[in-house]
PDB file of N, CA, C and O in Angstrom:
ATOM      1  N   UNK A   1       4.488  55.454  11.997  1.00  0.00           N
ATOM      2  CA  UNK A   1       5.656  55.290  11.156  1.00  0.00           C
ATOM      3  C   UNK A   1       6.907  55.309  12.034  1.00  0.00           C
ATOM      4  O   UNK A   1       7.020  56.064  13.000  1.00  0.00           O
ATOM      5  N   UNK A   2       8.028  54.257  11.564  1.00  0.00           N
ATOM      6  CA  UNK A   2       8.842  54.290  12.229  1.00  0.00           C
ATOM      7  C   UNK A   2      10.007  55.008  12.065  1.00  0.00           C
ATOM      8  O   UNK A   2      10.350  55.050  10.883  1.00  0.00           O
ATOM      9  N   UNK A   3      10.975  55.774  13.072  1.00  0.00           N
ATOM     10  CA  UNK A   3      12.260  56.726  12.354  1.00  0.00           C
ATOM     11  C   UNK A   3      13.207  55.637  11.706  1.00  0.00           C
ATOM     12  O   UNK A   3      13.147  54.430  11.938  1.00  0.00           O
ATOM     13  N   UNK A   4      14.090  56.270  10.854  1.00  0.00           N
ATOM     14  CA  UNK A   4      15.415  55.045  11.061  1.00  0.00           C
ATOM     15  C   UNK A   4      16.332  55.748  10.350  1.00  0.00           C
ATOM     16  O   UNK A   4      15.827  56.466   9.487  1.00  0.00           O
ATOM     17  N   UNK A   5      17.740  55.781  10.447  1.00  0.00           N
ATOM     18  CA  UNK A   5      18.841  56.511  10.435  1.00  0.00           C
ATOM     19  C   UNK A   5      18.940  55.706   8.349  1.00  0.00           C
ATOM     20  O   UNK A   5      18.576  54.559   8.090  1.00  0.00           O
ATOM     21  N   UNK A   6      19.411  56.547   7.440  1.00  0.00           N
ATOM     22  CA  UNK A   6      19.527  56.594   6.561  1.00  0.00           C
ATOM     23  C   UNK A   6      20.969  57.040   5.584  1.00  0.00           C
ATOM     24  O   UNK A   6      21.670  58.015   5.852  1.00  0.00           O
ATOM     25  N   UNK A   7      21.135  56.399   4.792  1.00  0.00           N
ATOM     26  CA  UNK A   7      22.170  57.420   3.984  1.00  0.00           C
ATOM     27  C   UNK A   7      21.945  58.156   2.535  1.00  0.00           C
ATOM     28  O   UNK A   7      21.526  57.589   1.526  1.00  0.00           O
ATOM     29  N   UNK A   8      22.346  59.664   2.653  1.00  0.00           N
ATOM     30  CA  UNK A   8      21.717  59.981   0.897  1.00  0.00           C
ATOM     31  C   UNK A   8      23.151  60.150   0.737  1.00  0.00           C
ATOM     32  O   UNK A   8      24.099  60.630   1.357  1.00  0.00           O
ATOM     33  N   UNK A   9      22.828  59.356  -0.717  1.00  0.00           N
ATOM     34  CA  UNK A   9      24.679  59.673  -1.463  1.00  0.00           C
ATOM     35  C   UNK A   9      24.224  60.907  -2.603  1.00  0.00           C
ATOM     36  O   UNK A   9      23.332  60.578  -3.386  1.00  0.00           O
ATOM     37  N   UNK A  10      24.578  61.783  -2.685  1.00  0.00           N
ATOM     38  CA  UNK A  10      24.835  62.924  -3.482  1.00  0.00           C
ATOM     39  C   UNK A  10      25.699  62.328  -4.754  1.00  0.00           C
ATOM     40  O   UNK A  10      26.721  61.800  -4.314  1.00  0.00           O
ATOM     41  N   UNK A  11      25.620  62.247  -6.115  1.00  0.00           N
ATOM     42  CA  UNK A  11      26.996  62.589  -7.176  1.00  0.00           C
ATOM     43  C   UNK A  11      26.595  63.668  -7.458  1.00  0.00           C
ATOM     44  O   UNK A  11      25.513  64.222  -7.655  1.00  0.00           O
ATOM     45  N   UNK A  12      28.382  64.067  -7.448  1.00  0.00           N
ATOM     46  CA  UNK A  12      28.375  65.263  -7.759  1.00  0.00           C
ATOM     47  C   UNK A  12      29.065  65.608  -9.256  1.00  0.00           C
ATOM     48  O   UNK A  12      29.235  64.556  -9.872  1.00  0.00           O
ATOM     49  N   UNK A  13      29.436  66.597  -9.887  1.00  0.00           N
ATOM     50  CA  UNK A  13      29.345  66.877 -11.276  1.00  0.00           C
ATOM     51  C   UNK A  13      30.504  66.493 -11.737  1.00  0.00           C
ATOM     52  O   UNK A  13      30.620  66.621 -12.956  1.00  0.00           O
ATOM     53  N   UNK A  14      31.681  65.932 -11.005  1.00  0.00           N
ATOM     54  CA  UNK A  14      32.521  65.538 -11.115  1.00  0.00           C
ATOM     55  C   UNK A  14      32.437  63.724 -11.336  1.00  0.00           C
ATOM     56  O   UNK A  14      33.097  63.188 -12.226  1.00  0.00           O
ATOM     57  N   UNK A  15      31.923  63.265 -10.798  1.00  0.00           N
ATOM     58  CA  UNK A  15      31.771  62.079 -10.575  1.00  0.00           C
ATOM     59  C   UNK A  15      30.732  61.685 -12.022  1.00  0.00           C
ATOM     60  O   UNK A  15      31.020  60.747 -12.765  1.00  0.00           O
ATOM     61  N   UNK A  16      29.544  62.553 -12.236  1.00  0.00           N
ATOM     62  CA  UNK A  16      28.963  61.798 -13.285  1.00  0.00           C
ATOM     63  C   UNK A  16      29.261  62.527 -14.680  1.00  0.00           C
ATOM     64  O   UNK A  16      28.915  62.149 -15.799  1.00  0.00           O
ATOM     65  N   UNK A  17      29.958  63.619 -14.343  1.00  0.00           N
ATOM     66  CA  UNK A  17      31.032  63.769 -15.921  1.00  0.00           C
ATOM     67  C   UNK A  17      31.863  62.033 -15.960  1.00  0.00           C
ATOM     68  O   UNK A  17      31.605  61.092 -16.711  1.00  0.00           O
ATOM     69  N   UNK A  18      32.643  62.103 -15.120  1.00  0.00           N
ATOM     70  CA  UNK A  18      33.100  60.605 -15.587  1.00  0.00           C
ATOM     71  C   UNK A  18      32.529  59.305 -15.547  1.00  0.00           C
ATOM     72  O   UNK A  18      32.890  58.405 -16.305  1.00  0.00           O
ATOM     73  N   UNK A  19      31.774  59.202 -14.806  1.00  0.00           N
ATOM     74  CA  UNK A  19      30.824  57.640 -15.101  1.00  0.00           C
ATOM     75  C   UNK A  19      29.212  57.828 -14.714  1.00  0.00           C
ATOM     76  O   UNK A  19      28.607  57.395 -13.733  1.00  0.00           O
ATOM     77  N   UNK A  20      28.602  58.853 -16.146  1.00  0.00           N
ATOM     78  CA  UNK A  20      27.239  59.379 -16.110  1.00  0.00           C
ATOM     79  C   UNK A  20      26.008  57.940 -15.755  1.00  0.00           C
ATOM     80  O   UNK A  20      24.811  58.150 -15.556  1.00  0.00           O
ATOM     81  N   UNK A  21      26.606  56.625 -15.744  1.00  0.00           N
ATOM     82  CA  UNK A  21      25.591  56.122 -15.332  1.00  0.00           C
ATOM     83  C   UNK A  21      25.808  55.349 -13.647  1.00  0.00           C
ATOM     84  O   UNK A  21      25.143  54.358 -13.345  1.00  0.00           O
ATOM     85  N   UNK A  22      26.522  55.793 -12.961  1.00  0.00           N
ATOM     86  CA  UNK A  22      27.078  55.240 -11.398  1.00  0.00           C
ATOM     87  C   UNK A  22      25.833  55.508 -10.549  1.00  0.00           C
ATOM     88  O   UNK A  22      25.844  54.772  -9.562  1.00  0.00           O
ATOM     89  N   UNK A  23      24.659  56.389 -10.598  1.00  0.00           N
ATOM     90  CA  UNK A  23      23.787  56.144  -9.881  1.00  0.00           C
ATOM     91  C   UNK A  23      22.837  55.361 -10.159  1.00  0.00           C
ATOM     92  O   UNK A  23      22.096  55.192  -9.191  1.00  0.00           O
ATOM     93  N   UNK A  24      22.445  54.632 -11.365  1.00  0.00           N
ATOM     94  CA  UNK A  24      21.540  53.974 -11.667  1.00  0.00           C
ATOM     95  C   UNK A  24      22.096  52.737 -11.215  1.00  0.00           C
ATOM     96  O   UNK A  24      21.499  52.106 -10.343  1.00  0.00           O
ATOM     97  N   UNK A  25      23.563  52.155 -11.883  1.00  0.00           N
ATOM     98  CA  UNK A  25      24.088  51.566 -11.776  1.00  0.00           C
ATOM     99  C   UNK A  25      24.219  50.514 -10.321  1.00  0.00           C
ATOM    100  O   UNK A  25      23.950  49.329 -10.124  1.00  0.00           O
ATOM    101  N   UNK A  26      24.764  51.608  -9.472  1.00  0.00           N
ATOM    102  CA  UNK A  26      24.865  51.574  -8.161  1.00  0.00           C
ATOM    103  C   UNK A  26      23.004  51.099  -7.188  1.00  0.00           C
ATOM    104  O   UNK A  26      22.845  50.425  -6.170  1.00  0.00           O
ATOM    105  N   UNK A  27      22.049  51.731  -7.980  1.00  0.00           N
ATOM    106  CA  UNK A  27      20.653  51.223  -7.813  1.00  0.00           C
ATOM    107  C   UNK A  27      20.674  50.057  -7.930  1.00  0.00           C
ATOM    108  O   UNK A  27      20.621  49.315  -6.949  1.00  0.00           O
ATOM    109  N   UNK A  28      20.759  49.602  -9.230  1.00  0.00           N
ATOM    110  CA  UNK A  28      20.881  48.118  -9.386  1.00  0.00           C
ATOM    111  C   UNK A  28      21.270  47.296  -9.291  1.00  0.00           C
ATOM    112  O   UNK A  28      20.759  46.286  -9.773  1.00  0.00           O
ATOM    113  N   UNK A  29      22.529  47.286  -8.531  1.00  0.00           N
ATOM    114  CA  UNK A  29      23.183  46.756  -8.138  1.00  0.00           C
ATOM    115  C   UNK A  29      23.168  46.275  -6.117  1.00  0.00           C
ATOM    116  O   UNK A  29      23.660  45.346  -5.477  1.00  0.00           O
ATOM    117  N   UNK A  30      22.471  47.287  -5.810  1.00  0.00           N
ATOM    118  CA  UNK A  30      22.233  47.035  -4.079  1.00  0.00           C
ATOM    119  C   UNK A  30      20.346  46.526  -4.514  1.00  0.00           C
ATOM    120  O   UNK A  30      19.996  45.566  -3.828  1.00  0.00           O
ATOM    121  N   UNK A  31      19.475  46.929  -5.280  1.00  0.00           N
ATOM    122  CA  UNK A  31      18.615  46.080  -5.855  1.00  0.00           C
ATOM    123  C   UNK A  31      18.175  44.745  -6.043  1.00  0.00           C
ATOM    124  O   UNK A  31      17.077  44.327  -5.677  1.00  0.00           O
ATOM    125  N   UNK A  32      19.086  44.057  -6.643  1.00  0.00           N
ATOM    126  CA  UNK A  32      19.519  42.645  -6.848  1.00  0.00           C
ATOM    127  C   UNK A  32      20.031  42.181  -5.579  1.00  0.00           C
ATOM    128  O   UNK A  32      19.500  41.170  -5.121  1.00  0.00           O
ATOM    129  N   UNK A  33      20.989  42.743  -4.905  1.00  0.00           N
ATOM    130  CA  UNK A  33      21.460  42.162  -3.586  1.00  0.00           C
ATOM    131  C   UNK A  33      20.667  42.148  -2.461  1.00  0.00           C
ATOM    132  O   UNK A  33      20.879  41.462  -1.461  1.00  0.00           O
ATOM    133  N   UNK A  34      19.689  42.960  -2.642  1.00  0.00           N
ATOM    134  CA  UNK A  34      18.335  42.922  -1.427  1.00  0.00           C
ATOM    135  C   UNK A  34      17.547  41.805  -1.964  1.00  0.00           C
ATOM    136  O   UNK A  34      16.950  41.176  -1.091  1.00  0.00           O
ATOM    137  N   UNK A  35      17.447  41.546  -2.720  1.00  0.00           N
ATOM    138  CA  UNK A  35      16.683  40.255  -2.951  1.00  0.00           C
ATOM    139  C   UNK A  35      16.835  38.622  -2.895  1.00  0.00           C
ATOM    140  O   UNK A  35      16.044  37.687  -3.019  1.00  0.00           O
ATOM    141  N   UNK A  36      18.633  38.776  -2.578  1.00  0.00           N
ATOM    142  CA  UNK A  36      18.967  37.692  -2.193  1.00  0.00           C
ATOM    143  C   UNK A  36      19.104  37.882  -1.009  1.00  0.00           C
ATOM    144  O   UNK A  36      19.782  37.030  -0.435  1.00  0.00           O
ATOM    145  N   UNK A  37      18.639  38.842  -0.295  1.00  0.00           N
ATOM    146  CA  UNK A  37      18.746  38.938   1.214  1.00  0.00           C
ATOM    147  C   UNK A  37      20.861  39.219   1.353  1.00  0.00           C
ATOM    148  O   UNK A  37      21.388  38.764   2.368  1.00  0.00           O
ATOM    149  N   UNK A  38      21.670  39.853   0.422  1.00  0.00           N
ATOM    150  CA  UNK A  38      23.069  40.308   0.707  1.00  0.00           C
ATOM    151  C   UNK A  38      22.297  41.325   2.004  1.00  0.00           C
ATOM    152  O   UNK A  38      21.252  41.962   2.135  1.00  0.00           O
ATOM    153  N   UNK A  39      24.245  40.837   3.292  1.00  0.00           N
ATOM    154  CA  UNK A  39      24.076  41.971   3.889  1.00  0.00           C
ATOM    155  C   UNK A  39      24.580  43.248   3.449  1.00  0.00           C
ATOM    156  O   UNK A  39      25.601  43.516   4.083  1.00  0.00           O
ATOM    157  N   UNK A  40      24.276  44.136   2.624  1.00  0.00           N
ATOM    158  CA  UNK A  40      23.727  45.141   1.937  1.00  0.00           C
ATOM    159  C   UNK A  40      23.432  46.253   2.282  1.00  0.00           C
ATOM    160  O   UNK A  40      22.912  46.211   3.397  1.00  0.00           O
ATOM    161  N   UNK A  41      23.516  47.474   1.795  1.00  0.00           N
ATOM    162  CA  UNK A  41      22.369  48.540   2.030  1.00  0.00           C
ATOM    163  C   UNK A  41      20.978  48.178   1.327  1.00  0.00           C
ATOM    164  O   UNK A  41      20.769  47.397   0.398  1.00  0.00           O
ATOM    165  N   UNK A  42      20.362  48.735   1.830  1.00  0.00           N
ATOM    166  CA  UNK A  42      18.576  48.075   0.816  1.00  0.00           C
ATOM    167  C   UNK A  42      18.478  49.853   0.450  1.00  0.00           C
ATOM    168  O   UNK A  42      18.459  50.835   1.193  1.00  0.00           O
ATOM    169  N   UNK A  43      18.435  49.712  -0.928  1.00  0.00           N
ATOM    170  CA  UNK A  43      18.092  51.110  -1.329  1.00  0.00           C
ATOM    171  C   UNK A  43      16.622  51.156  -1.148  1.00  0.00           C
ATOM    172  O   UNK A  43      15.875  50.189  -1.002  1.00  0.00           O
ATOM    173  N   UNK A  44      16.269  52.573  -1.180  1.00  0.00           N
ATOM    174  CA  UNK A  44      15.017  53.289  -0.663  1.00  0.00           C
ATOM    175  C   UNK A  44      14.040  54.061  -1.412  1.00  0.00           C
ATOM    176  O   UNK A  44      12.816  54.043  -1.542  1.00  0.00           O
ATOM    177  N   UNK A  45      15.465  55.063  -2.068  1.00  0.00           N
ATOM    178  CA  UNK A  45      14.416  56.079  -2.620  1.00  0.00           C
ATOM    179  C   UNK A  45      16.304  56.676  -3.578  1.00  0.00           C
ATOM    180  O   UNK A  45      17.480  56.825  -3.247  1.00  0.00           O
ATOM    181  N   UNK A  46      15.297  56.832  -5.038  1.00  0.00           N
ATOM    182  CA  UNK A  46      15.972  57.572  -6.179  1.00  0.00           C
ATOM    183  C   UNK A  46      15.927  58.779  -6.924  1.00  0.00           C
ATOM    184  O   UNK A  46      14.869  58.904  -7.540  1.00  0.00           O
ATOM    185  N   UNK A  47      16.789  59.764  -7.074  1.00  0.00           N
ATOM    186  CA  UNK A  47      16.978  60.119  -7.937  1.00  0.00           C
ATOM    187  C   UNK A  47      17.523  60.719  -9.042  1.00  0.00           C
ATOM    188  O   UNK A  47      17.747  61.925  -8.932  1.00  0.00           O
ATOM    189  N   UNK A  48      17.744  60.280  -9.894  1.00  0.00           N
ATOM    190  CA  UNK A  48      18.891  60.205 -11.107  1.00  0.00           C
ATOM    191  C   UNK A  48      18.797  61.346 -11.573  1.00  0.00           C
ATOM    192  O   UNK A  48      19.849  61.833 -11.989  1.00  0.00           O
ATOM    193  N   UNK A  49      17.448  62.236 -11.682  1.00  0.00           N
ATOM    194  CA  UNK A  49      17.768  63.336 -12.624  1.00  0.00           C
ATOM    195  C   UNK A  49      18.145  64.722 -11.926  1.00  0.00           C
ATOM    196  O   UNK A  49      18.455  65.793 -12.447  1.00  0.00           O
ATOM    197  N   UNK A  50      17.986  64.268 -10.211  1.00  0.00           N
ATOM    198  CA  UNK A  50      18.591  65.597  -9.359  1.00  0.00           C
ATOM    199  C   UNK A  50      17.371  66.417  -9.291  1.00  0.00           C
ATOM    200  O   UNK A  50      17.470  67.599  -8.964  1.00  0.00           O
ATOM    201  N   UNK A  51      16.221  65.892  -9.573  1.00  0.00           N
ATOM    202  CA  UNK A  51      15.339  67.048  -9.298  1.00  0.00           C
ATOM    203  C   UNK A  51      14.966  67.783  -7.702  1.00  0.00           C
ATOM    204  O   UNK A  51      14.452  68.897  -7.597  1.00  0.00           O
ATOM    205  N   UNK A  52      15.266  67.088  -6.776  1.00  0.00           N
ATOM    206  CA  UNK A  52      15.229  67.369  -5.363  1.00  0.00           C
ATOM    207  C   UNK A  52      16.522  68.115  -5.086  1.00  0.00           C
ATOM    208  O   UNK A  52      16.542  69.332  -5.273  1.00  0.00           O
ATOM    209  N   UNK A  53      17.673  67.438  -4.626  1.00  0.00           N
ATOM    210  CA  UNK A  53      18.944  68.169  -4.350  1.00  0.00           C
ATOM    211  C   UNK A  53      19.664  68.452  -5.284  1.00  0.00           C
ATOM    212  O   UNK A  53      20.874  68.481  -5.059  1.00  0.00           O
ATOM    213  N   UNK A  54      19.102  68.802  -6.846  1.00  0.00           N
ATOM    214  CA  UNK A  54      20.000  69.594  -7.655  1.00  0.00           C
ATOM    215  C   UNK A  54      21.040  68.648  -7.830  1.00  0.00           C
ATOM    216  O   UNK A  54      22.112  69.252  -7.842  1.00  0.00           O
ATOM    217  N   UNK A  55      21.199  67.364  -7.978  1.00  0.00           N
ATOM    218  CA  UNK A  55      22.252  66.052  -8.600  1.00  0.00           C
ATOM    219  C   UNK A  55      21.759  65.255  -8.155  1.00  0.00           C
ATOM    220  O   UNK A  55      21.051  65.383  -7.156  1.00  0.00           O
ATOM    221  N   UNK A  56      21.958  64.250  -8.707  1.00  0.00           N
ATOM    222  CA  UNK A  56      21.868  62.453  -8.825  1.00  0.00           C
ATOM    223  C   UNK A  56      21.958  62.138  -7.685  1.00  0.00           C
ATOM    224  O   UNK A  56      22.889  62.611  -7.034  1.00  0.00           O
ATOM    225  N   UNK A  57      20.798  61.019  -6.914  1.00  0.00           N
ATOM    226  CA  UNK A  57      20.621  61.244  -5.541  1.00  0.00           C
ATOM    227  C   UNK A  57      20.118  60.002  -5.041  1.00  0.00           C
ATOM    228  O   UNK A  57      19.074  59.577  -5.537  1.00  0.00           O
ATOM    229  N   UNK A  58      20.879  59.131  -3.837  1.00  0.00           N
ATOM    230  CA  UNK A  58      20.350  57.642  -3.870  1.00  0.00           C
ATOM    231  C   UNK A  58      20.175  57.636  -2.952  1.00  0.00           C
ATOM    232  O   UNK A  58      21.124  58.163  -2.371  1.00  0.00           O
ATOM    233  N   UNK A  59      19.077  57.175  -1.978  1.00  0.00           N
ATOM    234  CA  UNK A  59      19.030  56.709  -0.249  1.00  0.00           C
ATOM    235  C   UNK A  59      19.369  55.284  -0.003  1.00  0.00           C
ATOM    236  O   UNK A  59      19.127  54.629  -1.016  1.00  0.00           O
ATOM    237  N   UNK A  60      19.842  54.556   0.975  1.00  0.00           N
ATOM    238  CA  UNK A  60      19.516  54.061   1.128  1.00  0.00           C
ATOM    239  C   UNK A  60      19.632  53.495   2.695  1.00  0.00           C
ATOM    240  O   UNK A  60      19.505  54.427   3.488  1.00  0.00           O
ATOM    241  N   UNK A  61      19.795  52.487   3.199  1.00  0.00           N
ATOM    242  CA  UNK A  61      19.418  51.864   4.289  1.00  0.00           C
ATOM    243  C   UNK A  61      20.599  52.538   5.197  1.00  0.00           C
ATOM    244  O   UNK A  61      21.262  53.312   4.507  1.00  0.00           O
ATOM    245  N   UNK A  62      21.051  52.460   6.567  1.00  0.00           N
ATOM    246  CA  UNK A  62      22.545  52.658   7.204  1.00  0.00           C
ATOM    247  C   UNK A  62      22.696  51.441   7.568  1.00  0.00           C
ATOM    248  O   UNK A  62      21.839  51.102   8.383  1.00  0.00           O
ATOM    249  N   UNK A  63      23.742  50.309   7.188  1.00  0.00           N
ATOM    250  CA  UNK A  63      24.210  49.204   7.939  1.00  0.00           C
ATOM    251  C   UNK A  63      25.351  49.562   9.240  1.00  0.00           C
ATOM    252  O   UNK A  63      26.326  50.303   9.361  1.00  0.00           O
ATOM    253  N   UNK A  64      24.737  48.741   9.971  1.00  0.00           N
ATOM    254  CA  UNK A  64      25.023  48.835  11.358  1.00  0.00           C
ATOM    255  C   UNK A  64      27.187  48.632  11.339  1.00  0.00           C
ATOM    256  O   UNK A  64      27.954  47.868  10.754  1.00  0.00           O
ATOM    257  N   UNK A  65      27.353  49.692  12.235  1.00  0.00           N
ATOM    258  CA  UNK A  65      28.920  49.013  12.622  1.00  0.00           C
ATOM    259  C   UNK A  65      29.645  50.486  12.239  1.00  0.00           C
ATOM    260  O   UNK A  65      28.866  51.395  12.527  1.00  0.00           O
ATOM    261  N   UNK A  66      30.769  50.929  11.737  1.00  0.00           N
ATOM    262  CA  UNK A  66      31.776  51.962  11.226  1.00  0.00           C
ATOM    263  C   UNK A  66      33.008  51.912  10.502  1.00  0.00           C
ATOM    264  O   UNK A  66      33.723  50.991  10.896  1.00  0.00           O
ATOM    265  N   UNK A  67      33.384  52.440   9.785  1.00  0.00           N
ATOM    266  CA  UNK A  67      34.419  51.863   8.526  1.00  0.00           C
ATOM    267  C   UNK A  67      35.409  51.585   9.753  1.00  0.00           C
ATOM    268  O   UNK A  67      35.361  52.246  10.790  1.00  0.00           O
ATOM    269  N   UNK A  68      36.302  50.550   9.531  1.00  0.00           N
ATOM    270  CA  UNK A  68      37.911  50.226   9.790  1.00  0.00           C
ATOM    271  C   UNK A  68      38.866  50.732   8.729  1.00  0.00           C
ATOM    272  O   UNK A  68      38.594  50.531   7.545  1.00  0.00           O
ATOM    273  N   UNK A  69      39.815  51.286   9.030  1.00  0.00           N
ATOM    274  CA  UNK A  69      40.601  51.331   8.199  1.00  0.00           C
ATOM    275  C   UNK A  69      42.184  50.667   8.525  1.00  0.00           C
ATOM    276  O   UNK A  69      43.159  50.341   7.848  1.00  0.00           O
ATOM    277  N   UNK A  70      41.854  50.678   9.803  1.00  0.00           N
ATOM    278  CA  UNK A  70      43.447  49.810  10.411  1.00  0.00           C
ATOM    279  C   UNK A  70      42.986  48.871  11.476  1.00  0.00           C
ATOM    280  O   UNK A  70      43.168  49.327  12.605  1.00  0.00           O
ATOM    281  N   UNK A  71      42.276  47.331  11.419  1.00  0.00           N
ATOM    282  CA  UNK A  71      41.943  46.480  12.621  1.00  0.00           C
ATOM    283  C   UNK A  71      43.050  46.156  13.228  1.00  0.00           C
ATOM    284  O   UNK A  71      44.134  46.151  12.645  1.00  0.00           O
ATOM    285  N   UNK A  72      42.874  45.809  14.634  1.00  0.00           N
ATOM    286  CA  UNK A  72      43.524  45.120  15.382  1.00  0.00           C
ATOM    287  C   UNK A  72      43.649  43.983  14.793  1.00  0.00           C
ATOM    288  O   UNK A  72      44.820  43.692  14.548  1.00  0.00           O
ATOM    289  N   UNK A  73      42.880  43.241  14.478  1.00  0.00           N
ATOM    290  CA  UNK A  73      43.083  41.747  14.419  1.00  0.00           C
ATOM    291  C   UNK A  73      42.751  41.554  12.911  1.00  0.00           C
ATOM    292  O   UNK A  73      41.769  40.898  12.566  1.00  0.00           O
ATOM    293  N   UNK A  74      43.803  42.288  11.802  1.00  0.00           N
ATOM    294  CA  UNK A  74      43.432  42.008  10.387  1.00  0.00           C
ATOM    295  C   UNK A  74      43.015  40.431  10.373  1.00  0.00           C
ATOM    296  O   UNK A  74      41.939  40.099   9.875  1.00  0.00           O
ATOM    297  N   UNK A  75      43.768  39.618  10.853  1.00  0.00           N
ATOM    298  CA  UNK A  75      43.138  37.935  10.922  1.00  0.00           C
ATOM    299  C   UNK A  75      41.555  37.969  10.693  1.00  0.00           C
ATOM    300  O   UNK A  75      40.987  37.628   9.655  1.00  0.00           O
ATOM    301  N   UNK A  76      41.162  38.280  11.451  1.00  0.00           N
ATOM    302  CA  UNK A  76      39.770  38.403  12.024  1.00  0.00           C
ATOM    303  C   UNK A  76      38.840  39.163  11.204  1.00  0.00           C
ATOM    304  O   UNK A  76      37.649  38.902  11.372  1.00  0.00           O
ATOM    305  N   UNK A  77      39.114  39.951  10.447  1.00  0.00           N
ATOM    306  CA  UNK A  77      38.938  41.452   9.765  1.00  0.00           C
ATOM    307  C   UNK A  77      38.499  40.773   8.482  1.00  0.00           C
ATOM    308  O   UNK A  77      37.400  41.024   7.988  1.00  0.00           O
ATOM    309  N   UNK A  78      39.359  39.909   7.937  1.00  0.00           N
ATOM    310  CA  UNK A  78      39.847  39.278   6.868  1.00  0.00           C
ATOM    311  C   UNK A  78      38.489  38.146   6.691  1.00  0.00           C
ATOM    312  O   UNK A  78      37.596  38.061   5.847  1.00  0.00           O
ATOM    313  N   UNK A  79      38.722  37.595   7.545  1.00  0.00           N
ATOM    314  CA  UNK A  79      37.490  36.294   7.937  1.00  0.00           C
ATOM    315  C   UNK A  79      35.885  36.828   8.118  1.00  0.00           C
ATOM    316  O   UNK A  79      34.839  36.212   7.914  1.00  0.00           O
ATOM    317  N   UNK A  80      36.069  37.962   8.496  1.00  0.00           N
ATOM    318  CA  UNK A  80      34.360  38.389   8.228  1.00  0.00           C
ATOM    319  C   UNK A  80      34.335  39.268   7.211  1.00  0.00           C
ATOM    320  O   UNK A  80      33.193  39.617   6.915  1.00  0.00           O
ATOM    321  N   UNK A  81      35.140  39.715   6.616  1.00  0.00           N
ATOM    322  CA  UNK A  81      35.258  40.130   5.050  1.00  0.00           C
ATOM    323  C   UNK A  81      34.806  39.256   4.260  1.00  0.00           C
ATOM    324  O   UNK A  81      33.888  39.346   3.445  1.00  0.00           O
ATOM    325  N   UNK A  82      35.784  37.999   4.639  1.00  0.00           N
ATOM    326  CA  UNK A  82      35.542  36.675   3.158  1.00  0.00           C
ATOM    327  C   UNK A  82      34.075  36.076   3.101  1.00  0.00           C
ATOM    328  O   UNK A  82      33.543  35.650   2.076  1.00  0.00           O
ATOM    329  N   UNK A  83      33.225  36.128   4.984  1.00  0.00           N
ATOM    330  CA  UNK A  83      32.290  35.805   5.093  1.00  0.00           C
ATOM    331  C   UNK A  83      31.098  36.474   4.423  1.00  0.00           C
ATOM    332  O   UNK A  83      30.252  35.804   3.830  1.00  0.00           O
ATOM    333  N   UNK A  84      31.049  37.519   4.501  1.00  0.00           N
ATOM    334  CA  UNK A  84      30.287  38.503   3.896  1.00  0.00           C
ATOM    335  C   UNK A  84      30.394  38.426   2.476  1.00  0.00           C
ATOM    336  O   UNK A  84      29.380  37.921   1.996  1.00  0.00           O
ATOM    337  N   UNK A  85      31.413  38.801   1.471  1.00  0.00           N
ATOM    338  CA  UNK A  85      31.387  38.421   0.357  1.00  0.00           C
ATOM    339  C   UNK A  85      30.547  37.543  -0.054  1.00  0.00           C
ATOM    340  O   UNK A  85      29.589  37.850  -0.763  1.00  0.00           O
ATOM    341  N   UNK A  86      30.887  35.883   0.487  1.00  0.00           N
ATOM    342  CA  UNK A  86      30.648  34.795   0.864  1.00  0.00           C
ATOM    343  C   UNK A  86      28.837  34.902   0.691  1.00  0.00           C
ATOM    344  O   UNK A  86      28.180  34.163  -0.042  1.00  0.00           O
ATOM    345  N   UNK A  87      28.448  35.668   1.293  1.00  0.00           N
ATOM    346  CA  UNK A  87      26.815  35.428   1.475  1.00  0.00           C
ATOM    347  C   UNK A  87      26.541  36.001   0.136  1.00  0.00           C
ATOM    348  O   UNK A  87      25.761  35.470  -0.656  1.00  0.00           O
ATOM    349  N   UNK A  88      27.330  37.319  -0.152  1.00  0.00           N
ATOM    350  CA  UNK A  88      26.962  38.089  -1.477  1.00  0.00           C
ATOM    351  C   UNK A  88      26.886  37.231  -2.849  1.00  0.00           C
ATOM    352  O   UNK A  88      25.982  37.232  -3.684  1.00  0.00           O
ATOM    353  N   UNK A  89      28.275  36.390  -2.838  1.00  0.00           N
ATOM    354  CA  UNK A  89      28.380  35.613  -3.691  1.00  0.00           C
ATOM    355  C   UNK A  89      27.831  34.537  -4.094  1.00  0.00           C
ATOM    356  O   UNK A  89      28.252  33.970  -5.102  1.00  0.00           O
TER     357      UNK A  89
END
């Protein structure tokens, strides 16, 4: 078996007091996009009722790279933004 770096998103009681269905939601939604091959997270493993970590609990894939929040070259930033969409869409 092979390792591979992962993400678990936790909601927490705050989050699904206000939108009690964002983890299913959020399932089905990276779901559908793995199947058109979106570059995506590919979810993994679920679960909605918190029985493992005590809340609503989603894995899924780590896509390669690290948030930007200020690029050098918004130009550039912009153009593999639209591209990406682009494949999603």
């Amino acid at each position: 078996m092979e390792r591979q770096w992962v993400v678990v998103r936790r909601y927490g009681a705050w989050r699904i007091e206000q939108y009690p269905t964002a983890p299913a939601q959020e399932w089905a939604t990276l779901s559908a996009l793995a199947r058109v091959q979106a570059p995506t997270p590919r979810p993994i493993w679920q679960d909605f009722e918190g029985r493992l970590f005590g809340c609503p609990t989603l894995v899924t894939s780590l896509m390669p790279g690290r948030g930007l929040l200020a690029p050098r070259d918004a130009v550039r930033w912009v153009t593999d933004l639209a591209q990406a969409l682009g494949q999603i869409h």
